[in-house]
Structures are given as C-alpha cells and as structure tokens.
Phi, psi and omega in degrees: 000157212243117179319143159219144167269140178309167157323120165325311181296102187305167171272335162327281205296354183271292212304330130351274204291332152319305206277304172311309157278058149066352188283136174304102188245149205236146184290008163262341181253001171287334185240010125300309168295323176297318179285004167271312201283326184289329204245023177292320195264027153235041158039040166345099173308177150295355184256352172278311155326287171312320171292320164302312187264343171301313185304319189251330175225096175315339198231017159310165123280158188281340178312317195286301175293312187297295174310303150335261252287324195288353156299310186272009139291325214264349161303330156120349182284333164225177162233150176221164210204138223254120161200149175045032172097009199213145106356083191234121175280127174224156191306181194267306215286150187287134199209145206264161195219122167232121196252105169299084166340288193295343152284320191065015173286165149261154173203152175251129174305104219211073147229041164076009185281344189332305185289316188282351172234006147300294204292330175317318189292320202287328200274319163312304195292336162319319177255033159076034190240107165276089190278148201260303239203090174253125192233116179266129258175076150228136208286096241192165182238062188326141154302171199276319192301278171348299165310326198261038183268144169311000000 
C-alpha cells in the first residue's frame, strides 16, 4: 500500500466543527475519524477503513464506522466516490484522482487544477446542472516512482 500523509484538517477542528452542529461525539467516532483523517490521501476503501479500526476497537460495528463517515460527508469533511465495486473516501475539495492500472493506487494530481475545476463546476450549475458531488477518475499506467507518490 502506498504511504500517505494525513489530512490537513486536525482531528481536533472535525470534532469542533461536529460538536457545533449539533452531532454527538463519542469516543468511537473521535478514533474513526483520526483513522479516516490519517488514511485520506490514499483514498481508503470502506473495507479498509473497516480493518483499520477492527485493529484498534474490536467490537465497533461497521453500522458505526458506516454512520461516521456520512457524518463526515454531510459535514463536508470528506467525500466518496464508488470505484471498482468499493466504497472509497476522499478530501472535499476538487481535485483530478489518478487510478494506477499497474499498481491498483488512486493517487491525486496537486497541480493547482482546483480553479479549473471549480469553473467546470460553476460552468454546469450555470446551465441548471446542480452539481453535488465533482469526482474526477483518470484511468492511467503509472510510472512506478509516481505511482507510489502520497
């Protein structure tokens, strides 16, 4: 599996921000979330998410860990997006997704495309297309060095 570095986002300031809107935080969803927050940028399945937390609280349910992450969708802290049959969590903000055939990582392209794919989103919703959710996917054969980049 391909290192990744955490989130920008502390787990302090989700739980802040959890806490303002009114959601119940509980010491099961303070240790779903750091492992969700720690494990974003390689774009975690849910059964990987699940395995991760069998490690630290065996007798969680996946109904809990299933419930977390959509708090923290509809909080905005994270997104997911449906691939190869799996369940996968990724940051909010837009950003190109790269799926490394020869490898099997996703990995994100952090070349500044943000403003350009804010105006895709801005140029839709213009014409009455409300986008919820912009998930960008390019299918690719990576170099190796590349590939295994956070």
């Amino acid at each position: 599996m391909v290192e990744c570095s955490s989130s920008e986002v502390s787990v302090y300031d989700v739980i802040s921000l959890l806490g303002r809107l009114g959601v119940r935080v509980t010491p099961q969803r303070i240790i779903i979330t750091k492992i969700i927050l720690d494990n974003i940028k390689c774009h975690p399945s849910f059964k990987q998410i699940y395995e991760k937390v069998q490690e630290e609280l065996p007798r969680v349910g996946i109904s809990t860990i299933f419930n977390t992450m959509k708090m923290l969708t509809d909080a905005g802290v994270i997104k997911v997006f449906e691939w190869n049959g799996e369940t996968h969590i990724d940051r909010p903000d837009p950003h190109i997704n790269i799926y490394c055939k020869d490898t099997g990582n996703i990995i994100d392209l952090d070349d500044h495309e943000e403003e350009y794919l804010k105006k895709i989103i801005n140029k839709l919703n213009k014409n009455n297309i409300n986008v919820e959710n912009l998930i960008v996917i390019a299918i690719a054969n990576c170099e190796q060095d590349y590939a295994n980049k956070p």
